[in-house]
MMTF fields as JSON, N, C-alpha, C and O atoms, coordinates in Angstrom:
{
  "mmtfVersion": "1.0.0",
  "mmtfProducer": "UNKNOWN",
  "numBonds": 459,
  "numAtoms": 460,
  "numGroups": 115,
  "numChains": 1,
  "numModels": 1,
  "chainsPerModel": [1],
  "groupsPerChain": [115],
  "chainIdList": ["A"],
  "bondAtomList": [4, 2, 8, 6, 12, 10, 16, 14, 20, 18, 24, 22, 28, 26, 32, 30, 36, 34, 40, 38, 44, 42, 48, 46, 52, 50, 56, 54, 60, 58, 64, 62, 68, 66, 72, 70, 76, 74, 80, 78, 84, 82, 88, 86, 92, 90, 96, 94, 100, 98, 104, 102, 108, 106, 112, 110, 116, 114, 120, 118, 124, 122, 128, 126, 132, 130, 136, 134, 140, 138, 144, 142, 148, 146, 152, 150, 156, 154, 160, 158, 164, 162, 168, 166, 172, 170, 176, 174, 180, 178, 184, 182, 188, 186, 192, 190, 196, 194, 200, 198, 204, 202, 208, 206, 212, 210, 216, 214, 220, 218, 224, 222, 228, 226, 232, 230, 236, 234, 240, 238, 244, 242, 248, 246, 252, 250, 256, 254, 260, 258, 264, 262, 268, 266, 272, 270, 276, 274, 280, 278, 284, 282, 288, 286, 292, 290, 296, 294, 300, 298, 304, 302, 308, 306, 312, 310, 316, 314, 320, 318, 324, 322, 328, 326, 332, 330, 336, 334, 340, 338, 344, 342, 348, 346, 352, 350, 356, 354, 360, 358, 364, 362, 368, 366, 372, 370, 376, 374, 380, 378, 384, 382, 388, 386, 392, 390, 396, 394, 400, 398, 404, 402, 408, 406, 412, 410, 416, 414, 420, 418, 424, 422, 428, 426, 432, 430, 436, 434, 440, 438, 444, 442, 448, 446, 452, 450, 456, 454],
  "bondOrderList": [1, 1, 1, 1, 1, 1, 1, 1, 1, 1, 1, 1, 1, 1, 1, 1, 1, 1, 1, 1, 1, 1, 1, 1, 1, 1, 1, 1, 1, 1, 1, 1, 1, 1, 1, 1, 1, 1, 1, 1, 1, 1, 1, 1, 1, 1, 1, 1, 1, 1, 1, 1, 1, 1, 1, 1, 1, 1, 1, 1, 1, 1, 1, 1, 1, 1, 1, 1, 1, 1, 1, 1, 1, 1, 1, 1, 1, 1, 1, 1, 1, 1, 1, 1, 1, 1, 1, 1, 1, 1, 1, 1, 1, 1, 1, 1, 1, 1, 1, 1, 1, 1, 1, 1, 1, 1, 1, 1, 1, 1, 1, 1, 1, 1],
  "groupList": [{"groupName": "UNK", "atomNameList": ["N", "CA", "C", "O"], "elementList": ["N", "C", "C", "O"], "formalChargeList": [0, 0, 0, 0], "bondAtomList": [1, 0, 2, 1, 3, 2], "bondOrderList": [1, 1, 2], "singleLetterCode": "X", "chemCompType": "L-PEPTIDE LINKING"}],
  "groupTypeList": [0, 0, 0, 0, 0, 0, 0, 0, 0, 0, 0, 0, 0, 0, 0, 0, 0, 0, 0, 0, 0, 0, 0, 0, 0, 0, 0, 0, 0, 0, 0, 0, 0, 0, 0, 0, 0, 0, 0, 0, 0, 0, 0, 0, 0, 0, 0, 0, 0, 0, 0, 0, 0, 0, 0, 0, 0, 0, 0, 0, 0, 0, 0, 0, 0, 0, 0, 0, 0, 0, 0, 0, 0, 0, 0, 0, 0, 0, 0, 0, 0, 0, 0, 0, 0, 0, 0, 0, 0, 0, 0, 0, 0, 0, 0, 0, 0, 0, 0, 0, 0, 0, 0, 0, 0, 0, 0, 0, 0, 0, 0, 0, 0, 0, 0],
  "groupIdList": [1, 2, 3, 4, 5, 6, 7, 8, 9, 10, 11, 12, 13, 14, 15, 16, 17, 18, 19, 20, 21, 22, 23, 24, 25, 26, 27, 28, 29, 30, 31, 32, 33, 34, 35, 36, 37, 38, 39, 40, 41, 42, 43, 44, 45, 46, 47, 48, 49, 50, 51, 52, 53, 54, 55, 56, 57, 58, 59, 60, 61, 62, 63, 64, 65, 66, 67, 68, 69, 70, 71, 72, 73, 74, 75, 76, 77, 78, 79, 80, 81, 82, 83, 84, 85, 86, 87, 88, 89, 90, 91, 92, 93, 94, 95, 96, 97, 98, 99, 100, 101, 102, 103, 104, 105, 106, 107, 108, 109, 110, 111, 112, 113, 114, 115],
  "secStructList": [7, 2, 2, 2, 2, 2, 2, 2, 2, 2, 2, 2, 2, 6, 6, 6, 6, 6, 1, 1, 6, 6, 1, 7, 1, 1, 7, 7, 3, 3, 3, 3, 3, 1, 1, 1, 7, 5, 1, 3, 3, 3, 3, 3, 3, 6, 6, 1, 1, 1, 7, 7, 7, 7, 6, 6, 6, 6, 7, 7, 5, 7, 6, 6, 7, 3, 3, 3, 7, 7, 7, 7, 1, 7, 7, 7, 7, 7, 3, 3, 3, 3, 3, 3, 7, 6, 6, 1, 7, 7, 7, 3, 3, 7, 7, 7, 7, 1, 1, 1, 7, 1, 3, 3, 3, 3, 3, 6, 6, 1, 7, 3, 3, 3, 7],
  "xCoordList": [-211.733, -211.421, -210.984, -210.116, -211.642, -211.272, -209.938, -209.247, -209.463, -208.157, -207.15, -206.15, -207.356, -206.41, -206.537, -205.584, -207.795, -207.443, -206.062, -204.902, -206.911, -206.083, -204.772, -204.044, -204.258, -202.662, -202.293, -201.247, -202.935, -202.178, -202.507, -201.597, -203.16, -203.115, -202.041, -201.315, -201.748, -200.888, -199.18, -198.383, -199.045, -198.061, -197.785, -196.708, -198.173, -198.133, -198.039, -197.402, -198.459, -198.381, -196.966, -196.479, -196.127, -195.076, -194.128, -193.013, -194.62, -193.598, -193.257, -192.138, -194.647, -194.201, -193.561, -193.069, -193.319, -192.573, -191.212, -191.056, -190.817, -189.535, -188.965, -187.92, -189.903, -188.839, -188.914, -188.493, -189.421, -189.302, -187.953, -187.07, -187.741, -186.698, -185.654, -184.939, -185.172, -184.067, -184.015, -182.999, -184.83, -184.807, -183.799, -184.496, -182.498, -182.288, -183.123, -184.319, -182.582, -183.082, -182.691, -183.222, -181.102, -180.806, -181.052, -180.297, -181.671, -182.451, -182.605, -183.095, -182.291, -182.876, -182.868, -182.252, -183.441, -183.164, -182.254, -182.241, -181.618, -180.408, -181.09, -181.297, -181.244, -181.524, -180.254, -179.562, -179.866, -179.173, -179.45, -179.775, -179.395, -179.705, -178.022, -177.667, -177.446, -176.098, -175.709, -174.951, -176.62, -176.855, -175.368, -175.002, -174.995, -174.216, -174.111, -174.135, -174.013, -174.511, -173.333, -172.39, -173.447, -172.452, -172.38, -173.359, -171.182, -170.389, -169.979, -169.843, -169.858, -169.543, -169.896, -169.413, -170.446, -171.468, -170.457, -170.237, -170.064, -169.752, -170.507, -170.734, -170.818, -171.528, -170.69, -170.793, -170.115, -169.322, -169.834, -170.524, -169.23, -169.467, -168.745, -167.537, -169.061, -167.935, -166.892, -165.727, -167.25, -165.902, -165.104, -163.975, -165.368, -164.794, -163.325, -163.692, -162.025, -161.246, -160.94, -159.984, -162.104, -161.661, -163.627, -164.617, -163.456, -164.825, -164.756, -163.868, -166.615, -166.839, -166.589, -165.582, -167.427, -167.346, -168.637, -169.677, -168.284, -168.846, -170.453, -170.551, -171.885, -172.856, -173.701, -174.46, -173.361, -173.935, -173.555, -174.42, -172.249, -171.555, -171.206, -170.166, -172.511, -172.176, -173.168, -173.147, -173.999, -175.112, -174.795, -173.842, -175.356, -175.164, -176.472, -177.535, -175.986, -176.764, -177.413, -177.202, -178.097, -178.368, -178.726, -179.181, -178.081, -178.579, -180.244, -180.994, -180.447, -182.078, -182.621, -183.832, -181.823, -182.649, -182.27, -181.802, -182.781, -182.613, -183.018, -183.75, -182.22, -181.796, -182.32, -182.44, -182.744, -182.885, -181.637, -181.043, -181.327, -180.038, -180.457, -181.663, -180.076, -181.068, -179.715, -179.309, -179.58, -178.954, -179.279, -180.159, -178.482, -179.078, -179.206, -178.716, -179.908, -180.364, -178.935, -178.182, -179.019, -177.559, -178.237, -179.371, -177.421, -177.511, -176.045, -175.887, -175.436, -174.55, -175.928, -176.886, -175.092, -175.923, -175.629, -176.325, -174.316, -173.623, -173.001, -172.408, -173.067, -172.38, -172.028, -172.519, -171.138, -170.698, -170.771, -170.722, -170.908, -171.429, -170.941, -170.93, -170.17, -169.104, -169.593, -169.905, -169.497, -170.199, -168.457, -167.51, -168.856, -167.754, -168.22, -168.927, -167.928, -168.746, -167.457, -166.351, -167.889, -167.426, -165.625, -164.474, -165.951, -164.32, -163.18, -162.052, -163.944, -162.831, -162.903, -162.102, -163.835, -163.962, -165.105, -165.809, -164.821, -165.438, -166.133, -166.026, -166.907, -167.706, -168.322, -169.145, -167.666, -168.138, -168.953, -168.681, -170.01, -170.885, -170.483, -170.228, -170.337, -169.895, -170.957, -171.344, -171.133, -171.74, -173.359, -173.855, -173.943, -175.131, -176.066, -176.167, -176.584, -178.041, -178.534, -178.99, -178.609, -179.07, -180.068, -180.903, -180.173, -181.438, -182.565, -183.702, -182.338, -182.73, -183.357, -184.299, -182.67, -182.644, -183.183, -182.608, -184.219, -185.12, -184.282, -183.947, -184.093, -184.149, -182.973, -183.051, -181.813, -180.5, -180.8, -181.147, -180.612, -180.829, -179.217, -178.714, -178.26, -177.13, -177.417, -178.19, -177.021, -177.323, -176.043, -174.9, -176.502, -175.027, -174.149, -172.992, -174.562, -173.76, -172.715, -171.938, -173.054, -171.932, -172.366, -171.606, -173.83, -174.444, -175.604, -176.062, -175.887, -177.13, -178.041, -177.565, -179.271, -180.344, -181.03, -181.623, -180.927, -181.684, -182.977, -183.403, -183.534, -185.546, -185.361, -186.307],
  "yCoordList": [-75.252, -75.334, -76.744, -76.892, -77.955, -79.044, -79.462, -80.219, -78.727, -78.946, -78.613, -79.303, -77.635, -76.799, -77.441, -77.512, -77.98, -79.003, -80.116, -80.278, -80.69, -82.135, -81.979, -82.967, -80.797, -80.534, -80.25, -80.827, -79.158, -78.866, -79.879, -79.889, -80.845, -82.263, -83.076, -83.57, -83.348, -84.2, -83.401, -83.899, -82.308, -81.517, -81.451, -80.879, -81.705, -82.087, -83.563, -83.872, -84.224, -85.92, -85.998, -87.101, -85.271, -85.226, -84.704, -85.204, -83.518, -83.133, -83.974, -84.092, -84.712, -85.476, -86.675, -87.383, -87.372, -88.461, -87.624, -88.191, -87.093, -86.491, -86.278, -86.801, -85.274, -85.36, -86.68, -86.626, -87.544, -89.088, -89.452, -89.986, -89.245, -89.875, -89.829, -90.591, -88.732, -87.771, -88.305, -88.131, -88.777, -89.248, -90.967, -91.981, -91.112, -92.208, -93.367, -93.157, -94.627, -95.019, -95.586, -96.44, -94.601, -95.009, -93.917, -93.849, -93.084, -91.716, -92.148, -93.261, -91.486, -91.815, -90.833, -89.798, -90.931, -90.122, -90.063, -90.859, -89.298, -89.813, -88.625, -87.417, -89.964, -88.968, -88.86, -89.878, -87.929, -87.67, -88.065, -87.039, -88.921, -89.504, -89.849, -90.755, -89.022, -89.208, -88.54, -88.986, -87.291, -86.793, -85.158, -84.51, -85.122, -84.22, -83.783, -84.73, -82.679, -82.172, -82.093, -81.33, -82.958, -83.317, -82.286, -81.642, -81.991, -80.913, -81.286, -80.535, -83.107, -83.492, -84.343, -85.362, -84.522, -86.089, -86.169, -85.259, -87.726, -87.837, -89.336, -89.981, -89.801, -90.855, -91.563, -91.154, -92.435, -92.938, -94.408, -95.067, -94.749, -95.908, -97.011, -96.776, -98.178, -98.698, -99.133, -99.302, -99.316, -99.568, -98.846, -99.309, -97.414, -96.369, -96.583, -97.152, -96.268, -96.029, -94.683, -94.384, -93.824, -92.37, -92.096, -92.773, -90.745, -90.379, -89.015, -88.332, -89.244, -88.472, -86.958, -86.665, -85.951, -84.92, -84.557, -85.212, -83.467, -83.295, -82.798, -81.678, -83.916, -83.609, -82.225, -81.395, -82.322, -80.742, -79.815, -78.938, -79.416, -78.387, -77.311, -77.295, -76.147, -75.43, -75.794, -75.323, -76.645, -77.128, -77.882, -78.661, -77.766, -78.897, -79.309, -78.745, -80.583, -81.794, -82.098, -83.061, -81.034, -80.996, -82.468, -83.3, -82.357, -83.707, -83.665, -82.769, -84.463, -84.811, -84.371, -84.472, -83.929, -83.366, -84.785, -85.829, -84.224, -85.287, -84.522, -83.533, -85.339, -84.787, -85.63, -86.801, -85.272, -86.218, -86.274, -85.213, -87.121, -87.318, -87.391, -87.632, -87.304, -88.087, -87.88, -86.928, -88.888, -89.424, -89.454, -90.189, -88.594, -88.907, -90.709, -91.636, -90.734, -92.039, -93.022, -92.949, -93.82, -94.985, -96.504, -96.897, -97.0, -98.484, -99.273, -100.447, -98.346, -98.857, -98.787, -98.09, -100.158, -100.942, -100.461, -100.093, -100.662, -100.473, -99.179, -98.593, -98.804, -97.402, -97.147, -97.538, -96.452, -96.165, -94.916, -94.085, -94.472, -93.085, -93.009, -93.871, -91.491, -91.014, -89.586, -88.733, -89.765, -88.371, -87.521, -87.939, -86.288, -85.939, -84.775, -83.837, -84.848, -83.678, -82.847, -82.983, -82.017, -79.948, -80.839, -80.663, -81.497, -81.444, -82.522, -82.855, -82.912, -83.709, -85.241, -85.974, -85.756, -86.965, -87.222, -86.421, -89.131, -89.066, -90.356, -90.6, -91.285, -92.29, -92.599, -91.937, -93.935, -94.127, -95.779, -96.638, -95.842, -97.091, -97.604, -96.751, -98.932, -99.148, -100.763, -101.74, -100.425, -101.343, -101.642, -102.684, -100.15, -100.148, -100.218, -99.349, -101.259, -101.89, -100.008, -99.689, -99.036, -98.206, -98.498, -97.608, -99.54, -99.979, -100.332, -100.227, -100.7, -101.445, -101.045, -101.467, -100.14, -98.588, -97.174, -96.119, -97.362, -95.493, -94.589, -93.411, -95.248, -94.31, -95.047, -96.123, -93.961, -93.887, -93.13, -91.949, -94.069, -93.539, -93.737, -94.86, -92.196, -92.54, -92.691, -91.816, -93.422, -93.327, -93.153, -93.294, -92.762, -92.604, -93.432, -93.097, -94.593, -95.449, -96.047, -97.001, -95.008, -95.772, -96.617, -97.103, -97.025, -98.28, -97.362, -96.301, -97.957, -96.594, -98.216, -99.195, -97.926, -98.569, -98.328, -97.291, -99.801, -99.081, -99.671, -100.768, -98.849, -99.267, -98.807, -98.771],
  "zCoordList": [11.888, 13.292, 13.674, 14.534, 12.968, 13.688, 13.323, 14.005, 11.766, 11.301, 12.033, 12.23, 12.425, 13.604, 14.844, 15.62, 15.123, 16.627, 16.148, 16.528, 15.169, 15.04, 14.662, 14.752, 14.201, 14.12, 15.164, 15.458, 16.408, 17.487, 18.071, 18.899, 18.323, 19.288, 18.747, 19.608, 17.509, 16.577, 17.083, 17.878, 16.461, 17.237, 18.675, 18.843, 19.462, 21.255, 21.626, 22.633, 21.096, 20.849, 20.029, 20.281, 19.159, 18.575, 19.494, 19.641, 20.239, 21.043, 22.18, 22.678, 22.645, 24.412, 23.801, 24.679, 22.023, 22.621, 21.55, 20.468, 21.657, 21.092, 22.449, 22.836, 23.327, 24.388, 25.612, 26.768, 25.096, 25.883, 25.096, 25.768, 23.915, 23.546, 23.548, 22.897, 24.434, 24.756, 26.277, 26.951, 26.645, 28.126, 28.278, 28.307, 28.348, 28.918, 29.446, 29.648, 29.699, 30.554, 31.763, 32.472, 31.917, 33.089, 33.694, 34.664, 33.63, 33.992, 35.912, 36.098, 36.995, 38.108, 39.18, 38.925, 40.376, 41.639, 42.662, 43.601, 42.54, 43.818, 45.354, 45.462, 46.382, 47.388, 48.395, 48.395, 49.16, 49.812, 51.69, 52.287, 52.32, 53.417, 54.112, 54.866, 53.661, 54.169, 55.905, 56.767, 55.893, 57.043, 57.236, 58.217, 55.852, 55.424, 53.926, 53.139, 53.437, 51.879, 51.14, 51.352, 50.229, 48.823, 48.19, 47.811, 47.988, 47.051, 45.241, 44.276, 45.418, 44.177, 43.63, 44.124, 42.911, 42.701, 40.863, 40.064, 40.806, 39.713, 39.437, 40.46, 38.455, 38.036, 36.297, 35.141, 36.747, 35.52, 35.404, 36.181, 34.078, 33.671, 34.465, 34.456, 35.179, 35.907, 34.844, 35.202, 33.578, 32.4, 32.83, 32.992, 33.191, 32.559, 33.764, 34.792, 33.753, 34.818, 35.449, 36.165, 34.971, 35.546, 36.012, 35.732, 36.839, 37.274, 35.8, 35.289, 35.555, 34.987, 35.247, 35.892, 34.798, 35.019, 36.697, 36.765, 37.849, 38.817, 38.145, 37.643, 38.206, 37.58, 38.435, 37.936, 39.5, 40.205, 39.692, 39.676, 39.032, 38.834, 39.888, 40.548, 39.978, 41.18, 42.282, 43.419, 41.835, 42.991, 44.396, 44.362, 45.391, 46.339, 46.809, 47.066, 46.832, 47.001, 48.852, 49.589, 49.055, 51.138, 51.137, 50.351, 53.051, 53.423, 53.341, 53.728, 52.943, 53.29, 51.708, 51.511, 50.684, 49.091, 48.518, 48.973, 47.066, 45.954, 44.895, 44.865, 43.702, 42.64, 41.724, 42.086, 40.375, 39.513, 38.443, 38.249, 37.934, 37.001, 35.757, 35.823, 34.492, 33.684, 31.943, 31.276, 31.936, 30.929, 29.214, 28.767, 28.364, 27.19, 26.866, 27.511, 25.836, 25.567, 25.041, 24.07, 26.076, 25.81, 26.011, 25.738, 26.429, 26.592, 27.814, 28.145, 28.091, 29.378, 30.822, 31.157, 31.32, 32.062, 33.666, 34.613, 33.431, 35.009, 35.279, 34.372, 36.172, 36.534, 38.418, 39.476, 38.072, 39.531, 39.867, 38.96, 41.257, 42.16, 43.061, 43.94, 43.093, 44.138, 44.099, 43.268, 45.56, 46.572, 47.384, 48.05, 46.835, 47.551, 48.724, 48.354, 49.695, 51.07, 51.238, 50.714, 52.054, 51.463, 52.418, 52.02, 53.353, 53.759, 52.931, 53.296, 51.691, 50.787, 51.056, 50.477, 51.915, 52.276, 50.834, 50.219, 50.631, 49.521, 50.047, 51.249, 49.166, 49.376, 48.067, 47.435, 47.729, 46.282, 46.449, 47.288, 45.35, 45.138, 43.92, 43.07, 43.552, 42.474, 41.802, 42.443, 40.303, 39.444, 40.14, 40.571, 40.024, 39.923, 38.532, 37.666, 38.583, 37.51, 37.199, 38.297, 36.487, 36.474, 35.457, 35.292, 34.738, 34.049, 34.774, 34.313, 35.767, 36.864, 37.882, 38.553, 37.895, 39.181, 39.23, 38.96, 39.571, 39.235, 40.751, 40.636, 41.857, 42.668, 43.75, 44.343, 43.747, 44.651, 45.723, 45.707, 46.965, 48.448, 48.73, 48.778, 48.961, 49.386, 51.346, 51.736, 52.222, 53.479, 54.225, 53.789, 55.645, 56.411, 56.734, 56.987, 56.77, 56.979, 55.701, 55.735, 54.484, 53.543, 52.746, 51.909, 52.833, 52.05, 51.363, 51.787, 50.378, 49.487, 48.783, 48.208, 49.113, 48.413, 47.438, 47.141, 46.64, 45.256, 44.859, 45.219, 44.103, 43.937, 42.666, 41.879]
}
């Protein structure tokens, strides 16, 4: 019996950091405080010169929710975030610390705070 503890404890201690390691660490929260619900959220590298792919897909992002993002495991530092709302108007943040950064408050005024 105790053999069988100490493998299924050993096996669960194997599993929680396998899936830590799959976890990014620019992993974060984006809340929505815009005071209108995003249709398109893309999050690219600021290297990059194009926007990634739309990370909601068919989801939307309500005013007042939040989303968690979460990145396979990399090492890009900076990244940029563009919100697109249902009438095609867009609003983008650019060369956010996402190492740095657990939690994206987009706000209405166009300015988004980061913690």
């Amino acid at each position: 019996m105790k053999k069988i503890t100490c493998a299924l404890l050993g096996f669960i201690i194997a599993a929680l950091f396998a899936g830590m390691s799959f976890a990014g660490p620019q992993d974060f929260t984006l809340i929505n405080r815009t005071g209108a619900d995003i249709y398109t959220v893309n999050v690219s590298p600021s290297s990059s010169g194009d926007w990634e792919e739309d990370i909601m897909g068919s989801d939307i992002l309500e005013a007042g929710e939040s989303v968690t993002i979460r990145f396979k495991v990399g090492s890009t530092r900076y990244w940029d975030i563009q919100a697109i709302f249902q009438d095609g108007t867009s609003i983008s943040w650019y060369n956010i610390d996402l190492l740095e950064t657990y939690t994206v408050t987009l706000n209405r005024d166009g300015t988004a705070e980061l913690e």
